[in-house]
PDB file of N, CA, C, O and CB in Angstrom:
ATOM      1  N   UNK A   1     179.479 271.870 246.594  1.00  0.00           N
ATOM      2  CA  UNK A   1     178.257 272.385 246.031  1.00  0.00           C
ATOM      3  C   UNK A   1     178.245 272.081 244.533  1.00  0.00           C
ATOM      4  O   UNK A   1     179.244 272.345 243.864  1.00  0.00           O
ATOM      5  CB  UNK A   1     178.119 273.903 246.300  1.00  0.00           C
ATOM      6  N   UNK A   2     176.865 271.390 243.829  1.00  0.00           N
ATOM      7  CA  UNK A   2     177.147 270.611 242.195  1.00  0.00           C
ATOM      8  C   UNK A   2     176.630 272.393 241.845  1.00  0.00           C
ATOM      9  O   UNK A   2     175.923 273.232 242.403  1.00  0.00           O
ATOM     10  CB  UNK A   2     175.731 268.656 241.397  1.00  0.00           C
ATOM     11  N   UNK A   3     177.421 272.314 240.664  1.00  0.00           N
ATOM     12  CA  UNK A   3     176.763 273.513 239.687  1.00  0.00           C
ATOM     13  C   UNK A   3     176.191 272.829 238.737  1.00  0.00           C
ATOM     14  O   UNK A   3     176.548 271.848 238.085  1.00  0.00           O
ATOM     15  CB  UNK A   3     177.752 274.603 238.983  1.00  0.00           C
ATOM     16  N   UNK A   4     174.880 273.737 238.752  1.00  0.00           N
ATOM     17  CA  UNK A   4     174.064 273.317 237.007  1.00  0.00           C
ATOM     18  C   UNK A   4     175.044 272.809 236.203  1.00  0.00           C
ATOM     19  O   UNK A   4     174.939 271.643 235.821  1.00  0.00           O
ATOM     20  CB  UNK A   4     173.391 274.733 235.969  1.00  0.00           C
ATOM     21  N   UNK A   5     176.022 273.508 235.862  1.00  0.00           N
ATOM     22  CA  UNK A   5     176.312 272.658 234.147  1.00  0.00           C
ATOM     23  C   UNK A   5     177.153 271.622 234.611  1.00  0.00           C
ATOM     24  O   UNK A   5     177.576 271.030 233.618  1.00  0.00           O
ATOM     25  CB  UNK A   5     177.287 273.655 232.681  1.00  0.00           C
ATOM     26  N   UNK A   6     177.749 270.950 236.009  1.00  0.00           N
ATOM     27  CA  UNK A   6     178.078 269.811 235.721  1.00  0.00           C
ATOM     28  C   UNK A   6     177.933 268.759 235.148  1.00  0.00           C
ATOM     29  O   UNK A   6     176.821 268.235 235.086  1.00  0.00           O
ATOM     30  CB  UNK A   6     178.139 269.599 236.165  1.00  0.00           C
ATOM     31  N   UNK A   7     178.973 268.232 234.621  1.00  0.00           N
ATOM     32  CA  UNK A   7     178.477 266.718 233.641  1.00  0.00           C
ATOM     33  C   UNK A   7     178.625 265.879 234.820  1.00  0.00           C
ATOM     34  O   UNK A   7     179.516 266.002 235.660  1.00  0.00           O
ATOM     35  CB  UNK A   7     179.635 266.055 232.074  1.00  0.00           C
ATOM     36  N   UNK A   8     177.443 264.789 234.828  1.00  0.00           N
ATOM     37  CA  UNK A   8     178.001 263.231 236.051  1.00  0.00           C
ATOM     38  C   UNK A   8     177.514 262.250 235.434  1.00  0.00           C
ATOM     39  O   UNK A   8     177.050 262.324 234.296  1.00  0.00           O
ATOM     40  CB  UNK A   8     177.322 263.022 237.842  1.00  0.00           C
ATOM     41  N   UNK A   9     177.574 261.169 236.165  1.00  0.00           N
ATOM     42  CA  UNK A   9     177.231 259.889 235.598  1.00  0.00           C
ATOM     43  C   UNK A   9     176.120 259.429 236.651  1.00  0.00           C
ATOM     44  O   UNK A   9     175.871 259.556 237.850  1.00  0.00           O
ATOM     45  CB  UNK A   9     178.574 258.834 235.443  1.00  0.00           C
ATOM     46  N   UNK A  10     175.429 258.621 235.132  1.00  0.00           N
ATOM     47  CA  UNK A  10     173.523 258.965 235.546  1.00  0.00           C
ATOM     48  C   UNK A  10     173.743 257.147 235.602  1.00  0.00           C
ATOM     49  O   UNK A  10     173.210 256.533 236.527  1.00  0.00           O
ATOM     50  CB  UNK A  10     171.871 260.027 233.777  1.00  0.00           C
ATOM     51  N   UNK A  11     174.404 256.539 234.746  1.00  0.00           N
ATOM     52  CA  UNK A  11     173.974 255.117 234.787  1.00  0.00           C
ATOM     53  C   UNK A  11     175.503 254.845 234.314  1.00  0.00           C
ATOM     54  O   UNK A  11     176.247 255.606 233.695  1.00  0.00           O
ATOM     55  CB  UNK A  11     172.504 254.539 233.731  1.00  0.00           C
ATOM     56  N   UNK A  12     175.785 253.334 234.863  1.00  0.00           N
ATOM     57  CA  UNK A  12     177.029 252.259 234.318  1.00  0.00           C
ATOM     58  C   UNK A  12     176.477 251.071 234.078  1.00  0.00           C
ATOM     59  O   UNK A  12     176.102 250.424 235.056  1.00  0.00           O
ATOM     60  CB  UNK A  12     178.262 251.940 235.345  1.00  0.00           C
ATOM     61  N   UNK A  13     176.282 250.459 232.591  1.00  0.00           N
ATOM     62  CA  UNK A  13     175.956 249.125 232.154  1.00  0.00           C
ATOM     63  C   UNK A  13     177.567 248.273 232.097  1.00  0.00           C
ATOM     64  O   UNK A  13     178.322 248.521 231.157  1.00  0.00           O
ATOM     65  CB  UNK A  13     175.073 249.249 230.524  1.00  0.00           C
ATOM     66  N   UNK A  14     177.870 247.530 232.908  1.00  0.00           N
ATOM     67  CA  UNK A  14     178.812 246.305 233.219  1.00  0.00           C
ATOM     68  C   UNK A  14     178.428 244.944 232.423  1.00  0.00           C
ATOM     69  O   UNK A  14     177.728 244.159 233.061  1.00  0.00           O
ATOM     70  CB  UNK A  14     178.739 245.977 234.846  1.00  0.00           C
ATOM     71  N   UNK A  15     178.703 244.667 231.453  1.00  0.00           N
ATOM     72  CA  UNK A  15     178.655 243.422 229.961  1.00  0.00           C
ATOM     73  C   UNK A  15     179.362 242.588 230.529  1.00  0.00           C
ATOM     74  O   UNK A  15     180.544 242.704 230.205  1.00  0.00           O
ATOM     75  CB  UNK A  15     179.383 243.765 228.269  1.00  0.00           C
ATOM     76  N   UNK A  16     179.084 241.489 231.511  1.00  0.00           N
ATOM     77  CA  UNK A  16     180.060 240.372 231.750  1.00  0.00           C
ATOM     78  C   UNK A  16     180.988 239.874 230.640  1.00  0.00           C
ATOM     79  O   UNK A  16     182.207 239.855 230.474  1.00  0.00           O
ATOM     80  CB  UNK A  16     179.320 239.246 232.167  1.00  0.00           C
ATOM     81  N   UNK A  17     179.794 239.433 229.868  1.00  0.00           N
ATOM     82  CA  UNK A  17     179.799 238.548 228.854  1.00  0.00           C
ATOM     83  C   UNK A  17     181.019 239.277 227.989  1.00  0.00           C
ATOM     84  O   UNK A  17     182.069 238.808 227.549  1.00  0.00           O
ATOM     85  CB  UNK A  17     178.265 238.370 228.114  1.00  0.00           C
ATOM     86  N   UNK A  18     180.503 240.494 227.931  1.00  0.00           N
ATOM     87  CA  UNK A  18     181.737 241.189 226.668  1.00  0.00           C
ATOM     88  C   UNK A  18     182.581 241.715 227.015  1.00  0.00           C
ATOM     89  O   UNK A  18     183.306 242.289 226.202  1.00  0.00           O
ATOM     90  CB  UNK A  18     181.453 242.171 225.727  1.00  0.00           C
ATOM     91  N   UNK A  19     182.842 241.743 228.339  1.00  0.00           N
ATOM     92  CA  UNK A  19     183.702 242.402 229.022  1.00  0.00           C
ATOM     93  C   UNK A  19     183.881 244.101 228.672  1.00  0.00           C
ATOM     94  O   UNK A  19     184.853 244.847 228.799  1.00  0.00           O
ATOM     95  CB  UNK A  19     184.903 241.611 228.816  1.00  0.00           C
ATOM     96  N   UNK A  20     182.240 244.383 228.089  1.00  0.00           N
ATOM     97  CA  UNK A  20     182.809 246.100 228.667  1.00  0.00           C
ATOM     98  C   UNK A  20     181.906 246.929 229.067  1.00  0.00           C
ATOM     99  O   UNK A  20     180.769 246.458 229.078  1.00  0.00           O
ATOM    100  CB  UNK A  20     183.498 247.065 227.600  1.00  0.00           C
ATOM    101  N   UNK A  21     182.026 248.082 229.425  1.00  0.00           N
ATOM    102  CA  UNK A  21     181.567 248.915 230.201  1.00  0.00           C
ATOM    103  C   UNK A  21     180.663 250.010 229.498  1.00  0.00           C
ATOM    104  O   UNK A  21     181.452 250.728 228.884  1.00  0.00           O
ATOM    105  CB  UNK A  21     182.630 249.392 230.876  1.00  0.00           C
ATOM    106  N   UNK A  22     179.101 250.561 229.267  1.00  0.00           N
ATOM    107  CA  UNK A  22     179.076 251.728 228.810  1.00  0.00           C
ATOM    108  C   UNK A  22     178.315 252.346 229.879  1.00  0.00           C
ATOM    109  O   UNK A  22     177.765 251.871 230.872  1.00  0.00           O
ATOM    110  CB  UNK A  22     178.582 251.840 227.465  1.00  0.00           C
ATOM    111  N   UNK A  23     178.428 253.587 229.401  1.00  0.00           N
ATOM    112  CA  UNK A  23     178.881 254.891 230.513  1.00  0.00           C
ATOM    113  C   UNK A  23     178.080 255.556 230.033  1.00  0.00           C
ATOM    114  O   UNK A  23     177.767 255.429 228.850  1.00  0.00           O
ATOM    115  CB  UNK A  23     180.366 255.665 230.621  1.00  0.00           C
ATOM    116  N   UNK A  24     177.512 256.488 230.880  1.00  0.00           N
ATOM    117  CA  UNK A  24     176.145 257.597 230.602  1.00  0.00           C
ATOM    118  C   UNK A  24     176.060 258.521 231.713  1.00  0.00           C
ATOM    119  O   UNK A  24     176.098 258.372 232.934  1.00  0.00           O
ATOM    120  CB  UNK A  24     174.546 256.829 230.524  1.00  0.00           C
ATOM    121  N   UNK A  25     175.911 259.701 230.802  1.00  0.00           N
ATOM    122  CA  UNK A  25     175.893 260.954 231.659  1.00  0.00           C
ATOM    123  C   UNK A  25     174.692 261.748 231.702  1.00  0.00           C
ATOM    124  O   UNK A  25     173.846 261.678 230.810  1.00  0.00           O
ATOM    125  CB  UNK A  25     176.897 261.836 231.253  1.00  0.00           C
ATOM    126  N   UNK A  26     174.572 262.594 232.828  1.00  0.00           N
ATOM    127  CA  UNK A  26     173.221 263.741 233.066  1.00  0.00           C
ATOM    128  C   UNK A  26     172.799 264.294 231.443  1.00  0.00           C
ATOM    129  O   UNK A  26     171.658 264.619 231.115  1.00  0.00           O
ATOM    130  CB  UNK A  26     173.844 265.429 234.232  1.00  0.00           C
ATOM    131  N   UNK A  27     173.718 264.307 230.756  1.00  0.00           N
ATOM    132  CA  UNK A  27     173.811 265.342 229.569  1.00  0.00           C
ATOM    133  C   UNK A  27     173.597 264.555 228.378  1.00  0.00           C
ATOM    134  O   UNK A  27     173.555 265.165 227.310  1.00  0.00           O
ATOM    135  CB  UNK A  27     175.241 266.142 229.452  1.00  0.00           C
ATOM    136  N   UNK A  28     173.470 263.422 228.383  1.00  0.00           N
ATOM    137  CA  UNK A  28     172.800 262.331 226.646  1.00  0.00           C
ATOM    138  C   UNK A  28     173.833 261.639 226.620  1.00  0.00           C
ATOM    139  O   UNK A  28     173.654 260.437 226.423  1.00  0.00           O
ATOM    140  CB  UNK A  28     172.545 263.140 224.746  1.00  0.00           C
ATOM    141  N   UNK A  29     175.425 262.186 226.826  1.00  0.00           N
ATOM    142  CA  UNK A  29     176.747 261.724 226.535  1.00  0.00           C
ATOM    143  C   UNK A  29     177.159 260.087 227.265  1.00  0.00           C
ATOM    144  O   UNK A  29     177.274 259.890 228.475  1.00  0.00           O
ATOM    145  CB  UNK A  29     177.750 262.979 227.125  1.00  0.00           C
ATOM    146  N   UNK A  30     177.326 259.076 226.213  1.00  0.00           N
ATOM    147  CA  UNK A  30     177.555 258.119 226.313  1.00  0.00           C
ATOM    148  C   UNK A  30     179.266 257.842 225.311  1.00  0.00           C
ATOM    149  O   UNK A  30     179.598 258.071 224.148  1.00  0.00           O
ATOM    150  CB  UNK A  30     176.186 257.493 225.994  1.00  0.00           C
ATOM    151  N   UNK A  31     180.065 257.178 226.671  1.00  0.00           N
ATOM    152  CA  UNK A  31     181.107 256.271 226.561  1.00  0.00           C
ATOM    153  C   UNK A  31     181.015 255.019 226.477  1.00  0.00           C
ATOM    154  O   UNK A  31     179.938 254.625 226.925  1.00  0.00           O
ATOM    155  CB  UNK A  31     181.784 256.375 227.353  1.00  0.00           C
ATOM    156  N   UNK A  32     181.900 253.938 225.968  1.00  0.00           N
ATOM    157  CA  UNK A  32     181.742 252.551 225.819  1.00  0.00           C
ATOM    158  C   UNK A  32     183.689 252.285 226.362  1.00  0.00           C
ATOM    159  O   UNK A  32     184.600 253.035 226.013  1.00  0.00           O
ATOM    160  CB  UNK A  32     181.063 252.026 223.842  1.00  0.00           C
ATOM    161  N   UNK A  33     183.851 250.990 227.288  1.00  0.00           N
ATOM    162  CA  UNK A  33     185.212 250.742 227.799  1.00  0.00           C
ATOM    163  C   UNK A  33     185.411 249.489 227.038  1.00  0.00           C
ATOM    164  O   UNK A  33     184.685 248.572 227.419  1.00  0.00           O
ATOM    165  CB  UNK A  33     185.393 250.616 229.465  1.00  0.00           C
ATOM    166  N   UNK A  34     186.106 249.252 226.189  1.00  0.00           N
ATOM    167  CA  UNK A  34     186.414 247.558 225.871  1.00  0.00           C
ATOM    168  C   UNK A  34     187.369 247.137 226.331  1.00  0.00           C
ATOM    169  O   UNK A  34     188.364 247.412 225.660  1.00  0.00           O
ATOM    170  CB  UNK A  34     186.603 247.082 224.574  1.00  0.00           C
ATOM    171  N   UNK A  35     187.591 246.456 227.374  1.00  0.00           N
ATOM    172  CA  UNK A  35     188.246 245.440 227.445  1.00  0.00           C
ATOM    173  C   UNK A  35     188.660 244.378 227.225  1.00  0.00           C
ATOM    174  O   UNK A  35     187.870 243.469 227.481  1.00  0.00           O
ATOM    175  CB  UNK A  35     188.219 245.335 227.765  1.00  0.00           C
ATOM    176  N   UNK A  36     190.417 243.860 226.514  1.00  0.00           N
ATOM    177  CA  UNK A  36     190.732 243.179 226.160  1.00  0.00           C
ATOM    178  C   UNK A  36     190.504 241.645 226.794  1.00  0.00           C
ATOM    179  O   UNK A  36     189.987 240.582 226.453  1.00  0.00           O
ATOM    180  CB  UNK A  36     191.603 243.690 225.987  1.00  0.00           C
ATOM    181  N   UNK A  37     191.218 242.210 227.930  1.00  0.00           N
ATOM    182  CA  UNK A  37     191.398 240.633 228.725  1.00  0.00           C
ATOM    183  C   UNK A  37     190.735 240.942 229.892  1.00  0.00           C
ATOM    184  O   UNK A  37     190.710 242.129 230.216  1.00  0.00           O
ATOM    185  CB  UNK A  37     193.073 240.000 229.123  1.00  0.00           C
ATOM    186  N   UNK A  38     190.198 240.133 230.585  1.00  0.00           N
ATOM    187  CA  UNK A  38     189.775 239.897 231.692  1.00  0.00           C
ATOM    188  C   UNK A  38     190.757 240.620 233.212  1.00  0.00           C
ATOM    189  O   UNK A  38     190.277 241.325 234.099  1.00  0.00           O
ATOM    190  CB  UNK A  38     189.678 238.364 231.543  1.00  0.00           C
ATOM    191  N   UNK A  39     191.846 240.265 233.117  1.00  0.00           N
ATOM    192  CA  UNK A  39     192.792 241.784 234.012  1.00  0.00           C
ATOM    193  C   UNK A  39     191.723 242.751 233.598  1.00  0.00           C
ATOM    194  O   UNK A  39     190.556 242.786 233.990  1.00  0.00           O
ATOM    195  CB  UNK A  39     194.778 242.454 233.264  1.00  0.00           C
ATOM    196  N   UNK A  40     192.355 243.564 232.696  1.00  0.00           N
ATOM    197  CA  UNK A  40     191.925 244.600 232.439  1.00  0.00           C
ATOM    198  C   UNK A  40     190.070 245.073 232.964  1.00  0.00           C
ATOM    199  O   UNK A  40     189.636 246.198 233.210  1.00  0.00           O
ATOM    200  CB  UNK A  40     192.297 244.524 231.008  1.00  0.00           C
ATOM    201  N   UNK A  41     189.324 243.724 232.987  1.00  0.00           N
ATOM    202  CA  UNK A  41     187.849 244.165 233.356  1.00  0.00           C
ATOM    203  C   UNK A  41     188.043 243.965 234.414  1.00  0.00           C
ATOM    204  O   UNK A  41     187.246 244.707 234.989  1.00  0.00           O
ATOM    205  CB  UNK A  41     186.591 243.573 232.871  1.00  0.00           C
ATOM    206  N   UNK A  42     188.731 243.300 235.335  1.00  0.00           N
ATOM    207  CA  UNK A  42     188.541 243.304 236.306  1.00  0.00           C
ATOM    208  C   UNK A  42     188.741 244.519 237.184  1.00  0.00           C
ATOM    209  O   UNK A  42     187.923 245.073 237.917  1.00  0.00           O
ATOM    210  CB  UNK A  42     189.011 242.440 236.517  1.00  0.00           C
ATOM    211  N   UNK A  43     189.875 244.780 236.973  1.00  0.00           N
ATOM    212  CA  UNK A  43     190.677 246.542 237.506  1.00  0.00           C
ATOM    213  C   UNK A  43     189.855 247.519 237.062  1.00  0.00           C
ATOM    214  O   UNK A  43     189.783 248.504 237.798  1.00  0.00           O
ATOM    215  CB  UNK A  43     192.336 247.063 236.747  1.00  0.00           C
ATOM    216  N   UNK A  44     188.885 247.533 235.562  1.00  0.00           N
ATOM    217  CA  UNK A  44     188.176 248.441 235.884  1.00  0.00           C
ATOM    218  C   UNK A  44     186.903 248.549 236.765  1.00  0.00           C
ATOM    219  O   UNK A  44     186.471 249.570 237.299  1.00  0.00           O
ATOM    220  CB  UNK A  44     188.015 248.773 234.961  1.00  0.00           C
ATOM    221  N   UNK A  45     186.250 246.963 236.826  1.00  0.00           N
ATOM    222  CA  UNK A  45     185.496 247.369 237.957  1.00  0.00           C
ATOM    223  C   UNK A  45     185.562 247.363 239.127  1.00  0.00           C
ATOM    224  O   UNK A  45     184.518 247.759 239.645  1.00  0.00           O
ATOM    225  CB  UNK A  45     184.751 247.046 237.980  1.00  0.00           C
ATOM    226  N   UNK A  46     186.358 247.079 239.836  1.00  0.00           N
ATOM    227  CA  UNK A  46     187.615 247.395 240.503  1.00  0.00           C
ATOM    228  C   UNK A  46     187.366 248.909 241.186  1.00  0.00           C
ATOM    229  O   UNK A  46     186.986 249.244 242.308  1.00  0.00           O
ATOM    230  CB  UNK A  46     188.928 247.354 239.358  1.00  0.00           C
ATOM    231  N   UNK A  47     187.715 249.597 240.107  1.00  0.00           N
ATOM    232  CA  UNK A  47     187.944 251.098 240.307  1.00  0.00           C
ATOM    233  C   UNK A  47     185.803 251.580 240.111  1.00  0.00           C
ATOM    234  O   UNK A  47     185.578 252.774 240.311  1.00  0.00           O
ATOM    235  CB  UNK A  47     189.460 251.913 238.589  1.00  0.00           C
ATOM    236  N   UNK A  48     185.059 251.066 239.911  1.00  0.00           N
ATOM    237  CA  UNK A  48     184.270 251.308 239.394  1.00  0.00           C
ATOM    238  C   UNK A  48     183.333 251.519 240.787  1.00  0.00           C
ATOM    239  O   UNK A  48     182.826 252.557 241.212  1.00  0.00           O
ATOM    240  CB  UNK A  48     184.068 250.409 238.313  1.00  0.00           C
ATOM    241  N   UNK A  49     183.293 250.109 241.353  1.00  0.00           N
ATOM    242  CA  UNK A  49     182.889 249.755 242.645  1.00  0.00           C
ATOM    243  C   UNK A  49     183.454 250.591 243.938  1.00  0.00           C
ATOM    244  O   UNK A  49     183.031 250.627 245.094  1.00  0.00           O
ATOM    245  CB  UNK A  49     183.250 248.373 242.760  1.00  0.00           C
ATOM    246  N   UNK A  50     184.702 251.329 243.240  1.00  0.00           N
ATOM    247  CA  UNK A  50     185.311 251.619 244.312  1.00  0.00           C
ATOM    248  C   UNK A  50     185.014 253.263 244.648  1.00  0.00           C
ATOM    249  O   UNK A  50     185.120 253.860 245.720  1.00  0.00           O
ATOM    250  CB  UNK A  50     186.789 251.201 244.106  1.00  0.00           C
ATOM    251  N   UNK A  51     184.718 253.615 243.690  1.00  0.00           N
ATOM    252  CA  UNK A  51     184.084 254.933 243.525  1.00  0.00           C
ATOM    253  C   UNK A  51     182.797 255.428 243.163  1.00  0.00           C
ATOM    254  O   UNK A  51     182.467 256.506 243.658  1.00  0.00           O
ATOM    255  CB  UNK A  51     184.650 255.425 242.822  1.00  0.00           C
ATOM    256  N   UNK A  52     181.806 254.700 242.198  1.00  0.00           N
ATOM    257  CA  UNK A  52     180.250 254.502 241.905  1.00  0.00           C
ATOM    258  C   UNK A  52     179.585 254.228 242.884  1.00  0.00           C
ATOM    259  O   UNK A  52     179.901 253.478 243.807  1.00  0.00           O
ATOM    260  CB  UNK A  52     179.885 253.536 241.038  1.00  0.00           C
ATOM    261  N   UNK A  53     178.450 254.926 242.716  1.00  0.00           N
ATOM    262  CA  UNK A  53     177.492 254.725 243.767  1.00  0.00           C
ATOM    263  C   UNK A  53     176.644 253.562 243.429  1.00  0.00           C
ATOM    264  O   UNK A  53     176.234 253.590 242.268  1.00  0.00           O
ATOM    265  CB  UNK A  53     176.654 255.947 243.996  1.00  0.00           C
ATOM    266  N   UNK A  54     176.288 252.584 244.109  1.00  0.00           N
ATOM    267  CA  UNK A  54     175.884 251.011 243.438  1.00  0.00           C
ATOM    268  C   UNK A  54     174.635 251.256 242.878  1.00  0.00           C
ATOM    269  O   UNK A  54     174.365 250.655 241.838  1.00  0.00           O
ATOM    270  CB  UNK A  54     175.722 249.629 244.564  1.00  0.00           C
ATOM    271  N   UNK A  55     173.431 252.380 243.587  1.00  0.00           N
ATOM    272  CA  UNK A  55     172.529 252.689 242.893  1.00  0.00           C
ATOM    273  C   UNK A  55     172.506 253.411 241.130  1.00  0.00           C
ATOM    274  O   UNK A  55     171.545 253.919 240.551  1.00  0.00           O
ATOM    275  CB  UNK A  55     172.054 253.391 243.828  1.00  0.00           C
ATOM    276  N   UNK A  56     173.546 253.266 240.761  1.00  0.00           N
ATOM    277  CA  UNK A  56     173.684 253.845 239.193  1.00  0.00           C
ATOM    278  C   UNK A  56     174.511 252.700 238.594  1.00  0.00           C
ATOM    279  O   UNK A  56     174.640 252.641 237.371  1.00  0.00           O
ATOM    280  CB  UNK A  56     174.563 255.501 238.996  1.00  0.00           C
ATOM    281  N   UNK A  57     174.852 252.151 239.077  1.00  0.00           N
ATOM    282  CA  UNK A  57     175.647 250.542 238.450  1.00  0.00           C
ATOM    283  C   UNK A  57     174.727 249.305 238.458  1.00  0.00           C
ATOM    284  O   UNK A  57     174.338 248.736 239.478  1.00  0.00           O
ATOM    285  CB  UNK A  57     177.055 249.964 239.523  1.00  0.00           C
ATOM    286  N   UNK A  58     174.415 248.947 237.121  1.00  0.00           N
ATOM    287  CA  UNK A  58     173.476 247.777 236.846  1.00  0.00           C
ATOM    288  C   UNK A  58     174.544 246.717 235.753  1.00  0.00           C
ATOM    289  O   UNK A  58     175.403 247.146 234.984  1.00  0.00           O
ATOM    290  CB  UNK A  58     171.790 248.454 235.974  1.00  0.00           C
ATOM    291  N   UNK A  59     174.219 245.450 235.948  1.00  0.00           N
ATOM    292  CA  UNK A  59     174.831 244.754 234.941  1.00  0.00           C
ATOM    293  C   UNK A  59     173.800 244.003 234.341  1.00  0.00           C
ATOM    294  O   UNK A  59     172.619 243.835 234.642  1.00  0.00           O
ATOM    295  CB  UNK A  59     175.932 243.946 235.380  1.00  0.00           C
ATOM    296  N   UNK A  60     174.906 243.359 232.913  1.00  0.00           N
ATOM    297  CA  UNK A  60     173.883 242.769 232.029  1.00  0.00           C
ATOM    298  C   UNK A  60     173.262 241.509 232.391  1.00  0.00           C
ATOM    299  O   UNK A  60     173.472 241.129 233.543  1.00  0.00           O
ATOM    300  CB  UNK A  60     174.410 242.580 230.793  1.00  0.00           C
ATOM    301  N   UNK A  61     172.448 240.689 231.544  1.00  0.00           N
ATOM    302  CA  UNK A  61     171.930 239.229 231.900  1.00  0.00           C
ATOM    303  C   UNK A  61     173.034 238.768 231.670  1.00  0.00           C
ATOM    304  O   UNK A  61     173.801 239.572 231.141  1.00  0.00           O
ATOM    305  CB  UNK A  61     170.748 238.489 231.149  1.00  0.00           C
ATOM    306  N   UNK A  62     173.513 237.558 231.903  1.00  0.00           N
ATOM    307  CA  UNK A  62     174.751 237.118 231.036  1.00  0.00           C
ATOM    308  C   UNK A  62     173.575 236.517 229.961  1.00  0.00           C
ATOM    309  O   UNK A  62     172.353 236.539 230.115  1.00  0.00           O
ATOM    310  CB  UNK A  62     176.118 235.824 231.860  1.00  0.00           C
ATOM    311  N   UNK A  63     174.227 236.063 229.012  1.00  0.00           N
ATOM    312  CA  UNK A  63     173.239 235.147 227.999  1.00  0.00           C
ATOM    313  C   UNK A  63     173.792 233.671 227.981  1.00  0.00           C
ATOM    314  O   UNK A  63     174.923 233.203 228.113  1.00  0.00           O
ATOM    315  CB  UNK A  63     173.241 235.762 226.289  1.00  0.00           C
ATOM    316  N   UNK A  64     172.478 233.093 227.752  1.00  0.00           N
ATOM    317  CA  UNK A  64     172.159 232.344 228.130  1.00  0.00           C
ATOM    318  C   UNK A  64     172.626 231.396 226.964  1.00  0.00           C
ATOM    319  O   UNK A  64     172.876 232.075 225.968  1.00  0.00           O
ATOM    320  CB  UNK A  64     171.008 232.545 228.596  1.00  0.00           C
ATOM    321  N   UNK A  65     172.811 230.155 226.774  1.00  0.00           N
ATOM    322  CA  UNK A  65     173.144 229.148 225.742  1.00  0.00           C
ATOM    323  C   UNK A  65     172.645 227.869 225.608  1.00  0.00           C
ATOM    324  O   UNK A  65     173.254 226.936 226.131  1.00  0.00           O
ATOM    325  CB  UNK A  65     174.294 228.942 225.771  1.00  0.00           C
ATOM    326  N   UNK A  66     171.303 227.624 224.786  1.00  0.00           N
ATOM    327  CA  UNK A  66     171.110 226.070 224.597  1.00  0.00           C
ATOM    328  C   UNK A  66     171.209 225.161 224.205  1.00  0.00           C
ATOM    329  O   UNK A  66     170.621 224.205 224.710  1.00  0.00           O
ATOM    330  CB  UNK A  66     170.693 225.734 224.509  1.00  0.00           C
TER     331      UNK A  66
END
């Protein structure tokens, strides 16, 4: 059963390009994940996919280069 004042996560922006993660909650509260190396992004989305509901996980455009 959720209680009112739980905090959750409302949205996950996934940055190919920059390899990191920011994080957003019911409550305004925003995290940012940087990842060094590519391991490291991978394992977190990894864990991300593995527990997020896909409807709150969006990723970026990659950008583009001409």
């Amino acid at each position: 059963m959720d209680n009112e004042s739980d905090e959750y996560l409302t949205r996950v922006v996934v940055d190919t390009h920059s390899r990191k993660f920011y994080i957003y909650s019911n409550e305004g509260d925003s995290k940012t994940i940087d990842c060094e190396t590519v391991e490291q992004f991978m394992n977190v989305l990894e864990v991300i996919r593995a527990v997020i509901q896909d409807d709150i996980v969006v990723y970026c455009d990659p950008v583009t280069v001409s």
